[in-house]
Every structure is written in C-alpha cells, then in structure tokens.
N, C-alpha and C positions, 0 to 999 in steps of 0.2 A: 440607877442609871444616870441622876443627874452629876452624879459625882466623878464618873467617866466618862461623859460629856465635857465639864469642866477641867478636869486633868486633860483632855487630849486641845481642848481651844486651849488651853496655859502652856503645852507642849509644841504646839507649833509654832503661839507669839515665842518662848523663848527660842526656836529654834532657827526662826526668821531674824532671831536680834545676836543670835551666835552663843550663844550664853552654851548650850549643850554639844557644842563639836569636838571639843578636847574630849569628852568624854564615850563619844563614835569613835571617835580615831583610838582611843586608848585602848577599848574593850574592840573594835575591830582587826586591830594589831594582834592583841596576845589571841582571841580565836581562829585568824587567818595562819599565826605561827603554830601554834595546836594543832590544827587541823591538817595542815601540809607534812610536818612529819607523821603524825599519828595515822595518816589514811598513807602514807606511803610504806611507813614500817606493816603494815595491817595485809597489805597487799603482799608485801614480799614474804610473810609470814606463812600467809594463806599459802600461795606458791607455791613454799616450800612442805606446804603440812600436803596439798594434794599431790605431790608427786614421787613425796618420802617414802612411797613401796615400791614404788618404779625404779630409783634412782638406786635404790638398795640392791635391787636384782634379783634378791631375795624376798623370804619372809625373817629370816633370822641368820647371821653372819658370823660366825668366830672366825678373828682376827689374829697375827702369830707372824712375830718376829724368826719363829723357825719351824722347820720343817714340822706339819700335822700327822700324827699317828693314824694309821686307814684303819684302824678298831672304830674313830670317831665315825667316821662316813658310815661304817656296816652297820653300828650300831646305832643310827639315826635313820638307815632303810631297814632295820629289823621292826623299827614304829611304823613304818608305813609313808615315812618322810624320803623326798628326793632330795639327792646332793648333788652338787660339783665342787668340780675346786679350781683357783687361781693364785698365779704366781707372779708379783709385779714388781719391776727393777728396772733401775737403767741401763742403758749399752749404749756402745758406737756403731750405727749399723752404717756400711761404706759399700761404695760400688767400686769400679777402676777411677774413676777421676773425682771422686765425692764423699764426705762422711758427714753424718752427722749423729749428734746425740737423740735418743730415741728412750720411749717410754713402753718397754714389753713387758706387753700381757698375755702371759700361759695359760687357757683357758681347758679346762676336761671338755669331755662328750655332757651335754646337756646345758652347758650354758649358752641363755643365759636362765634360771628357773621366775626372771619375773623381767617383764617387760622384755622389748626384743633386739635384735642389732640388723642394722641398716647398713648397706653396700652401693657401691655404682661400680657401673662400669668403668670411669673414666673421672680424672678429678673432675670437682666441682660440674658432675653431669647429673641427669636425673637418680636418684636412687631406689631402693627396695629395699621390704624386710626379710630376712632372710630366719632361718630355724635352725640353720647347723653353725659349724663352725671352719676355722679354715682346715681343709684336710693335711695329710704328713706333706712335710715338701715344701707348702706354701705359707704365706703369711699374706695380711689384710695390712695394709699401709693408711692414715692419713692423710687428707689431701696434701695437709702445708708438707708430710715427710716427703710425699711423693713428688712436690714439686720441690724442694731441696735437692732431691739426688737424679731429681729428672728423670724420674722412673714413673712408667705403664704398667697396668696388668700385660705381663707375660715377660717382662723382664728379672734379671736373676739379681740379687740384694746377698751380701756377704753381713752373717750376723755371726761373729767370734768367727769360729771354724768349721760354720756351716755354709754353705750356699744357699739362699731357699728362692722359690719363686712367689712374684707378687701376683697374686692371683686374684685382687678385686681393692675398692679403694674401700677403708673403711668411713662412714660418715655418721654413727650415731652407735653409743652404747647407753644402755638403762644406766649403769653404774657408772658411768663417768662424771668427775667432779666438773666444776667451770673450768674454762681456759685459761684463768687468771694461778690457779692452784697445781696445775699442771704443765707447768713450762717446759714440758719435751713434749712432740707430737708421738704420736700413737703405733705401735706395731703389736697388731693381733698375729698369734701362734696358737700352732695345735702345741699342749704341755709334752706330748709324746718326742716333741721336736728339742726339748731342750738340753738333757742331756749330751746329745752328739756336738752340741755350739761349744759345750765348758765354759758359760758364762758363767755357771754359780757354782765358785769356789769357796776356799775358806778365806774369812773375811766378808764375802759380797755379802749387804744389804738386800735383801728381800721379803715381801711382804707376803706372805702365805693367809689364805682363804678359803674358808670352808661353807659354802651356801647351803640355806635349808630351805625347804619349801615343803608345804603340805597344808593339811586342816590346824585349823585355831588352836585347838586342843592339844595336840598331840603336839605343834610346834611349842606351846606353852611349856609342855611338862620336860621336855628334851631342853628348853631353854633352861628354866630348875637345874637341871642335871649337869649339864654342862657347866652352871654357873659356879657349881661345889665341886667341880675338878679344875679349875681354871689355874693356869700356871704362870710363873710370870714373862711378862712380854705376849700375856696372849687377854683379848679381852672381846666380849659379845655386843654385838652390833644389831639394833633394831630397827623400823622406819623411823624410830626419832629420831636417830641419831644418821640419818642419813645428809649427807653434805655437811659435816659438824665444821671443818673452815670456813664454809660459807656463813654458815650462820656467826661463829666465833668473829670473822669481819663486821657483818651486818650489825652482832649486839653492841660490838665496841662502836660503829658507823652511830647508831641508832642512841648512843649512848649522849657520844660528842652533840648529836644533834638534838639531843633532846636537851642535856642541857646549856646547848644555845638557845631554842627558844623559849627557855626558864627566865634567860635573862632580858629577854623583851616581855615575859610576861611579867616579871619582876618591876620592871620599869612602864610596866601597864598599868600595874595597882599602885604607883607611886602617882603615876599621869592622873590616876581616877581619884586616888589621895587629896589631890593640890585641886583639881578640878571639882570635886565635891566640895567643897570646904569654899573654894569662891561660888561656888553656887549658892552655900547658905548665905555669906553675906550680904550678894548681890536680892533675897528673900525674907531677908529679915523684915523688912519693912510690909511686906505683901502679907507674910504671916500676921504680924499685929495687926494688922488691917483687919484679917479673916476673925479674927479672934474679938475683935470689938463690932463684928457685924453677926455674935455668939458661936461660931465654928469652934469644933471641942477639937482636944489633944489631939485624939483618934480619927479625927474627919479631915486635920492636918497633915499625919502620916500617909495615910490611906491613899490622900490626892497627890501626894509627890512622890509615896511608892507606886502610884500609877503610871505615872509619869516614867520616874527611871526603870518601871519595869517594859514599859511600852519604847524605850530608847533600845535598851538593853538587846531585848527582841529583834530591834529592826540590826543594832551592828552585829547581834551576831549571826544574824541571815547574809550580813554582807560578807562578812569575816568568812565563812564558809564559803560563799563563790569567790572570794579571794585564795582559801586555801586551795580550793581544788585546781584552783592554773597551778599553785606552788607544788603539789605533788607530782602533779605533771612536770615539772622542771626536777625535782629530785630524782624520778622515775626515772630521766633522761639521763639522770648525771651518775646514779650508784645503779641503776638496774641491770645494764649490763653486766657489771661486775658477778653475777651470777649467774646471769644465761637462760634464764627465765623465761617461759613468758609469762607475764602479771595477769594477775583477772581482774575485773573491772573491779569499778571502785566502788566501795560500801559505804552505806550512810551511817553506821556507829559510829565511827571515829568522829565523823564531822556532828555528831548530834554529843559526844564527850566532850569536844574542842564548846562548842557551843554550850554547854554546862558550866565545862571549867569558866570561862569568859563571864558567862553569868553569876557563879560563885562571887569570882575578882570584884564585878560592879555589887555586889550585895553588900560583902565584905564591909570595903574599902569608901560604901557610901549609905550603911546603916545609921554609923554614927553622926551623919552628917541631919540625917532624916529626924532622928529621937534630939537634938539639939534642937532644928526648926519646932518642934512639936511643945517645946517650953518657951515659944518667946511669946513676953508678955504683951497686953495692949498697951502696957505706958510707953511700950515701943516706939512708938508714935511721937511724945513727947521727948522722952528721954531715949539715948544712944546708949544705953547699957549695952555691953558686949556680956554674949553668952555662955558659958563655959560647959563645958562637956560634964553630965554626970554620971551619975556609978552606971547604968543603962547602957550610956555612950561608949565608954569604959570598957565594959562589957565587951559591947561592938565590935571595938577595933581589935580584942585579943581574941575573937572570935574570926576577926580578918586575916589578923595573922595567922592562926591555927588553916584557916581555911589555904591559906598559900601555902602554907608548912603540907597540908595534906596533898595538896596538888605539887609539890615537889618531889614525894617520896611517891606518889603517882606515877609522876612522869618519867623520872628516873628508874625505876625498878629497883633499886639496890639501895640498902640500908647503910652499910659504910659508906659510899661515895656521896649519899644524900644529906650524914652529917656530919662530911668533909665539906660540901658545896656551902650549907649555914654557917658554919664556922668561917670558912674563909669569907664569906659575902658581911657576913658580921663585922670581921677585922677589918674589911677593906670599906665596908664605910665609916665605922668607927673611923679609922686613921685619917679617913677623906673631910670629914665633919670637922674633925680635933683642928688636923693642918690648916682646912680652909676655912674655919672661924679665924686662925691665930694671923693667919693672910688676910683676912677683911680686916681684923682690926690693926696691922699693920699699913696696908695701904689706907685706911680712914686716921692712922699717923704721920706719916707721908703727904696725905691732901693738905692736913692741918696746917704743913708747912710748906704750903705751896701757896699759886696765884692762880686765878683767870678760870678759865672753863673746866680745863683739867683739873683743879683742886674740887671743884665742885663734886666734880666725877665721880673722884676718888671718895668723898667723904658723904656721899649716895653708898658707898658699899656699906659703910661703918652705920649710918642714919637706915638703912633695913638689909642689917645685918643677917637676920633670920632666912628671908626671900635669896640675899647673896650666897648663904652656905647651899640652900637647897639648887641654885642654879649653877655652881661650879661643883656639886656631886655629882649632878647629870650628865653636865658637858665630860665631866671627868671617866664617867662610865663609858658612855658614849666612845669618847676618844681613845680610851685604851681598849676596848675591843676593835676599833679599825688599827690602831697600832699593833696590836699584837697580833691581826689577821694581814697586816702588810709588811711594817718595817720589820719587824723583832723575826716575822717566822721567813724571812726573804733572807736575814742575817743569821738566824739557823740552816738554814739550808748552803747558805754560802761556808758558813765552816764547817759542815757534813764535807763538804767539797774539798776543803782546802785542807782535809785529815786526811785526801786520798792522793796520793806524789804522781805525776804524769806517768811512773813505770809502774804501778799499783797492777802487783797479780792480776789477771783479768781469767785466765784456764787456769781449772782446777784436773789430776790426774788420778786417778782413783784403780783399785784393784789392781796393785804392778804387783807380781807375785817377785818370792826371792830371790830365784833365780833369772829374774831378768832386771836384777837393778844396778849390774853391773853393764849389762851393755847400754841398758836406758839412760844410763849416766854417759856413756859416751858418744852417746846420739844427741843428748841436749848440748853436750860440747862441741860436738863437730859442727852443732847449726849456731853457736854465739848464746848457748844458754846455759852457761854452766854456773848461773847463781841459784839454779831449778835444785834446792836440796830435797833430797828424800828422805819421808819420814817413815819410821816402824809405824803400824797401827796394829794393836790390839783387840779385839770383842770381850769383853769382859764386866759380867753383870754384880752390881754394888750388893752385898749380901747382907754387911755387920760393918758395924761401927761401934768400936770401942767393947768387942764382943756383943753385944745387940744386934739381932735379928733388924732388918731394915724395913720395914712395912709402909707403902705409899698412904698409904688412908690415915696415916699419921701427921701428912705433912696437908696444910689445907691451901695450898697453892697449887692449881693445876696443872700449871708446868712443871713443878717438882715432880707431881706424881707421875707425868707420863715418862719423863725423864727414871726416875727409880726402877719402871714396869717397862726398864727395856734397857740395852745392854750400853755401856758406853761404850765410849773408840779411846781408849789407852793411847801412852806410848811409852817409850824411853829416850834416854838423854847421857850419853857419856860423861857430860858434866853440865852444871847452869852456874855459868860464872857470872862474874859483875854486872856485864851488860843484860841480862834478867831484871826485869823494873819488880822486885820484890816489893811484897808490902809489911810481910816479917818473915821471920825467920834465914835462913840464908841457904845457898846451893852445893853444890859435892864435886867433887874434883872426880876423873875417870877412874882411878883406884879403891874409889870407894867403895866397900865391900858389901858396908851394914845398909840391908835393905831401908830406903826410902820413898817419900811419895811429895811432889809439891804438888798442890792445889789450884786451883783458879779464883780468885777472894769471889765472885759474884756467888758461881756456886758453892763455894763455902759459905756461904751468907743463906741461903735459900736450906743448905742441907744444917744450917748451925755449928758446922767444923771449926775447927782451930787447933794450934800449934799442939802438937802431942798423941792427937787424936790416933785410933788405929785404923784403918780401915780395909774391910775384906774381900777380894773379889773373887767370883767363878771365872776361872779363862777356861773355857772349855773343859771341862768339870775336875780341874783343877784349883785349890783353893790357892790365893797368893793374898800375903799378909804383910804391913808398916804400917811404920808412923809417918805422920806430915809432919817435915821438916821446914815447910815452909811456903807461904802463903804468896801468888803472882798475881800482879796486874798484867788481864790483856788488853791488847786495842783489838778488837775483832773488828774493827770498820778497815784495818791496814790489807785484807785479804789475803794476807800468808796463812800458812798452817798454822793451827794452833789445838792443844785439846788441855779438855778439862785436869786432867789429871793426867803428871808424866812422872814417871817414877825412873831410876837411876838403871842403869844398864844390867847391874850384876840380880837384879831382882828378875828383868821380863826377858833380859836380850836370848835367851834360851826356848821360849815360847813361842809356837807358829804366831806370822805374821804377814799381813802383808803391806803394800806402802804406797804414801801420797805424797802428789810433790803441788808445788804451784808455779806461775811464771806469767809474767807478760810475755805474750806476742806479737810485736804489730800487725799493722791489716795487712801489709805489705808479706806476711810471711803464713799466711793462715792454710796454703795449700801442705804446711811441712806437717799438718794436722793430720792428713790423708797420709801422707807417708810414714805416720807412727801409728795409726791405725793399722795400715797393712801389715807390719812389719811384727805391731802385739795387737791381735784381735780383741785380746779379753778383755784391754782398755778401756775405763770410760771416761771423756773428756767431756768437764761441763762450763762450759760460756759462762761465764760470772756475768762479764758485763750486759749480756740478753738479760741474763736474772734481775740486775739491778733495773735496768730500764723498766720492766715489768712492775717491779713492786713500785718504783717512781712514780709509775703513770695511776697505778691504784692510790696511793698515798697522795695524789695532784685529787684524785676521783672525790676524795675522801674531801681532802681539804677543798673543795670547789663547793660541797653540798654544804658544808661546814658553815661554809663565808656565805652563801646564798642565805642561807636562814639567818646569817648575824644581820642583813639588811634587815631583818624582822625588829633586832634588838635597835642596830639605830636607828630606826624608823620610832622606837620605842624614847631611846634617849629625845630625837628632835621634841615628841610632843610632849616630854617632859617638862624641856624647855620650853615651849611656849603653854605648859599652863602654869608654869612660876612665872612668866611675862604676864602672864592673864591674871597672874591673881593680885598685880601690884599694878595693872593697869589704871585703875579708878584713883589711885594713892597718886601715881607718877600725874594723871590728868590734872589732879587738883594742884599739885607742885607746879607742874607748867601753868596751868591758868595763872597761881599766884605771882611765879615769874614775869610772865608776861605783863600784870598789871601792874607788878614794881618797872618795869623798861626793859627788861632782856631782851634781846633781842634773838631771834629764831637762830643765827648762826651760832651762840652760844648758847643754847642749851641744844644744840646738834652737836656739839663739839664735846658738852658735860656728857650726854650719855655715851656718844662714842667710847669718850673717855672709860666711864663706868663699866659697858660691855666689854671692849678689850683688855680691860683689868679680869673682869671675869672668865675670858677665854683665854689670857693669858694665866693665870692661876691656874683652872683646868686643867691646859696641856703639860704645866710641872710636872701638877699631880699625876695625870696620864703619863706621860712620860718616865717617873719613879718607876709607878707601877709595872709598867711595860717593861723596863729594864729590868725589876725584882721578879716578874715572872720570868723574864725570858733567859735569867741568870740559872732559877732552880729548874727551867726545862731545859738547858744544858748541861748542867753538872749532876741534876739528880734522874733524868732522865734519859736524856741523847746522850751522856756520856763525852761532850766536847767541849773544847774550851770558848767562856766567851767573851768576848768585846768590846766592852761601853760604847757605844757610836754616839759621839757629840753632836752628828746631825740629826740623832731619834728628837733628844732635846728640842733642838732649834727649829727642828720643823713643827712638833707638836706645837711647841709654845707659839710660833708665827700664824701656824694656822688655826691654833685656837684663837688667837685676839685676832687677826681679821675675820675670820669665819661668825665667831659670836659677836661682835662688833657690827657686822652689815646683817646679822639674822636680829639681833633685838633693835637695831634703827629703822630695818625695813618692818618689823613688827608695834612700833609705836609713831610711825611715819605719821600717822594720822591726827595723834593726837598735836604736836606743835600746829596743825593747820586749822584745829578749831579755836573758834573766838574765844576768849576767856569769859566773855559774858555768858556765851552759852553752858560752857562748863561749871559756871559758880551757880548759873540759875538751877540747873540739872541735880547738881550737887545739895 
C-alpha cells in the first residue's frame, strides 16, 4: 500500500507541473474516436438484427428476375408452410392534369405473412394496421404519391390502361427498404389487378417474390430444397439478408469511418510515443535518486506502471463521455439514412474503445517504463543517457503488433487492412526521407544567411531529429483537412463540370415497337428530336469462349449479381470513328459477320478481350460472337448506353423494346403528362430527383466522415505539442544562454518564429504533394474524371502552414523568453 500511496502523491505533483497532459489528451483522443464510431455502428447493427424478420415480411423469400412457377407455392403448402407472392416495378401512374413515377407492388391474398401494413384515411392523418390487402379496383397510394397528383381516398388514378380507385393512403409496409433506396413513392395493388393495366410486357423489368412462413423446421428443410433447384436470376433471402443496401451503405459508411479514426488513433500512439519518452527524461534523475535511497528495478517499474495505469484509467473514463456526445452527432448525421429507430446505447463498445486506448498507453509507454528501471545511482553524478534494451526492444514491437491488431480490429477486412499499412508505411517513409533532406537544406540556407532568421533556420539543422518528427505531424495533419476541404470540393466541381447544362435529365423506358415511330414524332413536334431511340434486348450471359459462366467464380460481388441476372443488350447499324474505342475498331451498316463491342470496365471485371466468344440466352434463344472491339463509356454524360451492343445483322431480328433520354426543361415538364396519356405503358424516370438523392446521401456520408477526422486532427495538434514539450527543456537552456550572451527578447522571438514557419511551411509542401497525389488517383482511378493541379491547393497549405505553426509553437514557448536566465540555469 505504501507504494500506491507513493505513485499516486508522484502522480498528482507531476500532474499539477503538467508533465502528464499530452498523455490524457493522447489516449483520450484515440478512446473518444473509438468509442463514437464503435457504439454507433453497434447500434445500427443492433437495429437492424431486431427488426430483420419484420422487414423480411417473411420467414424465408425467393427472389426472381422472372416469372415464379405455382408448383413452388403448392409445394411449400403441401409442408404445411403459408405463401404469398409479389410483383415489384416501376410505372407512370397519371391522373388528367398529373403523372408521376411510382413504385408498384402486386401483392396476393395474405400478404403480408410477417409483420403488418398500416393505412390512413387521409395523407399524413392518423393511421391503423390493417390484415388485408387492397381489394379488385382499388390501390393503396403513399402520402408523397398522393400529394403529387393531388389525390384522396375515393378518387380514380389511371395506371397503364387501367383506371383504379384510391381506396386508402398507404403509410407503413414490414418489407419496405429506407426512403433513400427507393426513390419512387409507393403504389400497393391487388396482383389480380395487373394483367388488365399491360404494364408487364416483354422487356419490363420486374421483380417477382415468393414468401414463406411457417415453423423453424419445416421452413428450414424447404429452404434446402429450394436452394438445389435455384435457377439463374433467382436467389433465397433470409432475415439476414433483410435491408442488404442498407447495410452494403452503412459497411462501406462504417468502413470510411473507421478508418478515420485509425488515423487519430495512429497519431495517439505517436503523441504517447514523444510523450513517454520525455517523461523518462524529465525521471531520470528521480529514478537515481530511488535507486541510491536502495529502491530495486522492480519497485521502480511497479511505481510508474502505477501511475500510468491510474492516468490511463482516468482518460479513458473521459474519453468515453466524450465518445458518447460523438455518437450522438453520428447518430444524427448517417441514422436517418436508414429509417430506424436506434436502441439505446450499450456499454461494450465504450468498454472496447477503453481497452483499445489502454493497449495504445501500454504499448507505446512499456518501453519507456523498463528504460527508467536501468538507470543507475551514478545518475546523480554522471548524465549518461540511457539506451533502450533487448526488453525495451521487445516493447515497442510489441507496440506496434498491439496497433497492427487494433487495425485489423477496427477495420474488419483483411485486404483493405494491408492496403492501409502499406500506404501509411510509404507515406511516412516519403514524409521523413523529404523532410529530413528539407531540414538539412534550410540549416544550408541559414548558414548563409544573417540575423534572427539565420539563427531560425539553423535551429531546424541543430535538432534535426525533433524537426522531422514535427513537420510529419503538421504534415498528416494537414493533408487530411486538405483532402476533407480543398481536393474533395475540386472533385466534386469536376463531377459537375463532366455534366453540360443540356445533360439528359428523363430517362423513357418500355416504348414497345410499334410505337417508336410516332414516339419519334411526338419528340419532334415538342423541339426534341435529338431524343434517339435505342433497341434493348434481355439477354442472360451463358459462355464465354464456350465455357459455361458460373458467378461463384468471379469473387467481386458486383460481378456476381450482374452474371445472376440478365443484361439489357442492344444494336448498332454501325460504331464509327466518333466511338472513343479502346481497341479493336467498329462495323459499318452492311456488315454481315456477327459482332459484339464491349464496355472496357466490364470487360475488366468479367476478364474479356479482343477475340473472346461470348454467348447469350435471348429468350431461350442462343446468339453467339466475337468482340471486335473494346469501348470507353462516360456513364456520368446520362445518355444511353449498355454494356454490350452487338451489330444489327446479329440482334435487329429479336423482340425488343426501347429507351430513349433527353433534357426537358422545367419550363416544359407538363409535355410529360401528355406522353403519358398518350402511351400509358411508359415509364419516365427523373434522373435529376435521383441524382439529388444520392448527393445528399454521399454529403451524409462525407459529413460523418469529416466529423471524426476532427478526432485525427485533434490527434495531429497534440502531436505537435509533444514534440514542442519534448525540446522544451533543450530550447529553455538555449534562450537562458542567449540571453546571458545579450540577445535580446525581440530576436530570439524573431529566430523561433523563423524556425516554426520554416516548419509549417515544409508541412504544407509536403501536405500539399500529398493531397494532389491522392486526389490525382481518386480521379483517374476511381471517379473516373479528369483532374487539375490547383496552384492555390499549394499556396494556401504552404501559407497556412507557416502562419498557423509559427503562432502555435510561439504561443507554446511564449513563456519560456519571459523567465530570468538565472532561474533557468540554477533549475537546470
């Protein structure tokens, strides 16, 4: 007891003389960033595991790009299992003065078999759950559809070539996705109703459903059953897999954010690093001292792992009510995006985030602890410095393992984890390399200089060491707010500037053949006859190069769901010159011998190239070529385009039917009604609603993104001042000595100035490079855009790195020019 007695009066003098506050701020950094994602991911988690039988509608769901065989239904109530079924697509559903785009759903007798559907009387009025569904005649409307076309229960709604009546507002289904994923509002139908509209032709896209429900068991063995007849475009759905977009946002959300606050934690154990390590120095002396009043190795360790574990302790109790306002602000920012409601907040995460934290101070200040534990009593006389040994040694690659495991931790994914090391490797490898070959260049520079400023400069070169470690931080530091401000503000502007003020905005979808000759003279007669019409094909990828095509082959997810369902073909009378080929070349209209061009992304994903065969089912017809030749698209430009367009004499014989695009202005969007009426089966989709949609999620996204990088530079700041702290006592003794040579205060205010804004000016270079070579390969290798150099990324990092580190290390050594030099030499 008296040696916890002792550690805690040693922990309060050092903590009233300031000695242990870089190391609160360190470890209550990386716990409060820990903690704020981890309890907020933890929650949306939760959320989604409680309510994944609900949302299912189901206990078990097969899914089907086409129509379901009713052997499947009879043969799942011959187990003893209930079914229904549903049918999901888009239309234009229009009154006499209004149309809009809508999301129907064909629902059988019994849905829904889990969880239930809720109605009102009137929008936005109070609601009820109801047990049936709409009967013949009628449909169930969304509020937003119903306040679109200005329709009440009892008014009539034209959907294709039916009339039906609105018979109640819909306000709640078990199985609907979020509103972020569903950008058309909602029209519930009896299934019996659909036929007479002729919405679903050949070509239309729809989603076909077959629900199960019953006992455990029995839904088990049917799930088996089912899984060994599964065909392609069609695949089984369980409560895990319930809201799978949602979740696919939230992992990649939760991904980005996690590691952001990798890199505050990262620059936690660097802050605890610099921080420990002056702690032993500011100890040395105290130690010899213990050690000549017979204190052993062991009674040395014991009293300063007391210590930093009773530090430890206290920041990471802070660091947790710090985290828990930050999940509340995430909660704020990405919660909606799902439609949730969250359940309160659990204390794991915050007791993990408080582990991890503790790990980092263990780490990152063992070796500091087993150095103190060797220093000897002639301490006292002699200033031998201590050198770390095999123990210590030990320590630190025990520190690093210990971050290496809280990366692959916090990240979940094993490629991306030894994507993150690697690049954090290179980028401070290169940061070190450069801003050594920088210190010793400006301490060449001072050499030939005069006055205060020479001094400055040749302060970087005189502690050289202290100078790399403090323009690697400010360096960090600075390119994650550059690349959270300027770089992603100058992606976003050439996302913009790829799209022409007439950029298609409506997309036309299901024009059958016989009506694209007058459809073509109706866009003319309104000033739109740049609106081409394209074929489109259904036709599912079989063989390649004779091979059978199998998704479980290809370990890209988007491949595989892309394979397990059908494409949208087309043709081409000819792809002349203006086709931005990447090889091969295109066919003129008389070209007989079947071909096929490509689109290079998906030829990249699927491994195609020049020669290749490949074979499709059009409607269980096989059609067979070669690629002649490999396209670049722009898909950001919003015209048609598809994956694969093969030459006219191969498909132009094939049912089809066809899509067009075009700007409208707003000035002209009632001519929408009038081409609804005119073709009911149309569905016209609002691009630019869509775009605005994914904007505001991707703002969602980047909002929660940038909030947590406060964490990292919160993390760079304390970097920086414990490389100030650890050359504090060095600089003290410098100025005292100045001072007793005649300097005068104004000039050695003028030398550090100098000093610091050399080092914030370096910094922001290096930030600045950085910034531009990230924000180069997330334009070309990612956005697909071109980009920029902006010479004012430069000049502003580099300006406000030397002011900004300039008045942060002045006002952090402010104190020291104001003591006497006597006091400091006696001290000393």
């Amino acid at each position: 007891m008296n040696i916890v007695r002792l550690a805690l009066r040693l922990l309060l003098r050092d903590w009233r003389a300031g000695e242990l506050r870089v190391l609160v701020l360190a470890v209550l950094i990386a716990v409060a960033g820990l903690a704020s994602v981890n309890a907020f991911t933890a929650r949306m988690h939760l959320a989604l595991s409680q309510e994944s039988n609900r949302l299912l509608g189901a206990d078990l769901v097969l899914a089907s790009d086409h129509a379901l065989a009713p052997a499947l239904s009879v043969a799942a109530q011959r187990r003893g299992l209930v079914t229904a079924q549903t049918a999901q697509f888009p239309s234009m559903v229009s009154t006499a003065s209004a149309s809009n785009l809508a999301e129907i759903k064909a629902v059988s007798s019994g849905y829904p078999l889990r969880g239930t559907l809720r109605i009102a009387d009137s929008a936005f009025g109070a609601d009820r759950p109801v047990r049936d569904i709409p009967r013949l005649g009628t449909v169930w409307l969304e509020a937003r559809l119903a306040s679109a076309l200005q329709l009440k229960p009892g008014d009539a709604v034209q959907l294709g070539y039916s009339q039906l009546k609105v018979a109640a507002i819909l306000t709640s289904e078990p199985d609907r996705g979020g509103n972020f994923f569903n950008l058309a509002p909602r029209l519930l139908m009896n299934q019996l109703d659909v036929p007479a509209t002729g919405l679903i032709t050949l070509g239309s896209r729809v989603n076909y459903r077959l629900l199960i429900a019953g006992k455990g068991n029995a839904v088990e063995a049917y799930r088996t059953t089912l899984a060994a007849q599964l065909q392609r475009g069609q695949r089984l759905l369980t409560a895990r897999d319930a809201r799978p977009e949602i979740r696919d946002v939230l992992d990649k959300a939760e991904r980005y954010l996690g590691l952001a606050v990798l890199l505050a934690a990262l620059l936690a154990a660097v802050a605890i690093l610099l921080s420990a390590r002056h702690f032993l120095r500011r100890h040395l002396d105290a130690c010899a001292l213990l050690r000549c009043f017979g204190a052993s190795q062991r009674t040395i360790v014991t009293l300063y792992a007391l210590q930093i574990a009773g530090l430890g302790v206290l920041a990471a109790a802070a660091g947790m009510a710090l985290g828990y306002a930050g999940q509340a602000v995430l909660a704020s920012i990405l919660g909606r995006l799902a439609h949730l409601d969250l359940p309160p907040v659990e204390l794991l995460p915050f007791l993990q985030a408080a582990l991890a934290g503790l790990v980092l101070l263990a780490g990152f200040s063992l070796p500091t602890l087993f150095m103190l534990r060797r220093t000897p009593a002639l301490r006292i006389l002699r200033r031998d410095a201590v050198a770390v040994d095999a123990l210590g040694a030990v320590s630190y690659v025990a520190g690093l393992a210990a971050m290496t495991a809280l990366l692959f931790w916090q990240v979940r994914d094993v490629r991306m984890t030894l994507l993150v090391l690697a690049g954090l490797a290179a980028t401070l490898l290169v940061t070190v390399l450069l801003s050594w070959w920088l210190v010793l260049a400006s301490g060449w520079l001072g050499a030939r200089g005069h006055g205060s400023w020479r001094q400055g400069l040749l302060n970087l070169r005189r502690r050289s060491g202290s100078s790399v470690i403090q323009v690697a931080a400010f360096t960090l530091g600075m390119l994650a707010l550059l690349l959270l401000t300027v770089v992603r503000g100058d992606l976003l502007n050439n996302w913009h500037s790829t799209l022409p003020a007439n950029a298609p905005n409506r997309f036309v979808i299901n024009i059958q053949p016989d009506q694209v000759a007058s459809l073509q003279a109706f866009l003319r007669q309104h000033d739109l006859a740049d609106a081409e019409l394209y074929p489109m094909i259904r036709g599912r990828l079989m063989a390649i190069n004779g091979r059978e095509v199998n998704s479980a082959n290809y370990a890209d997810q988007q491949t595989q769901r892309l394979l397990d369902r059908e494409f949208n073909l087309s043709y081409a009378k000819q792809l002349d010159a203006a086709t931005d080929f990447v090889s091969g070349s295109g066919w003129r209209e008389a070209t007989a011998v079947p071909q096929f061009s490509v689109e290079q992304g998906i030829a990249d994903k699927l491994h195609l190239k020049l020669g290749d065969t490949l074979r499709f089912d059009v409607g269980g017809m096989p059609i067979s070529a070669r690629i002649t030749s490999l396209r670049k698209v722009n898909w950001d430009s919003f015209k048609v385009n598809f994956f694969v367009v093969a030459n006219a004499a191969l498909l132009q014989h094939t049912s089809a039917s066809y899509i067009t695009s075009f700007y409208l202005p707003a000035a002209k969007v009632s001519l929408l009604n009038e081409m609804v009426q005119a073709y009911p089966n149309l569905t016209v989709i609002d691009v630019s609603a869509i775009m605005q949609t994914v904007q505001d999620m991707l703002d969602r996204v980047s909002a929660a993104v940038q909030f947590v990088f406060v964490f990292s530079l919160a993390s760079g700041l304390v970097v920086l001042y414990a490389a100030l702290a650890a050359t504090r006592d060095e600089r003290a003794l410098e100025t005292a000595l100045w001072r007793v040579l005649g300097a005068r205060r104004q000039q050695l205010w003028l030398a550090q100035v100098t000093e610091f804004a050399a080092i914030g000016i370096l910094a922001g270079l290096l930030a600045a490079a950085g910034a531009s070579a990230i924000g180069w390969g997330l334009s070309s290798e990612v956005f697909n855009l071109p980009y920029h150099v902006d010479p004012l990324l430069w000049l502003v990092a580099m300006g406000l790195g030397g002011i900004g580190v300039a008045v942060a290390g002045v006002a952090g050594l402010w104190g020291i020019s104001r003591v006497p030099p006597l006091v400091t030499l006696r001290d000393i």
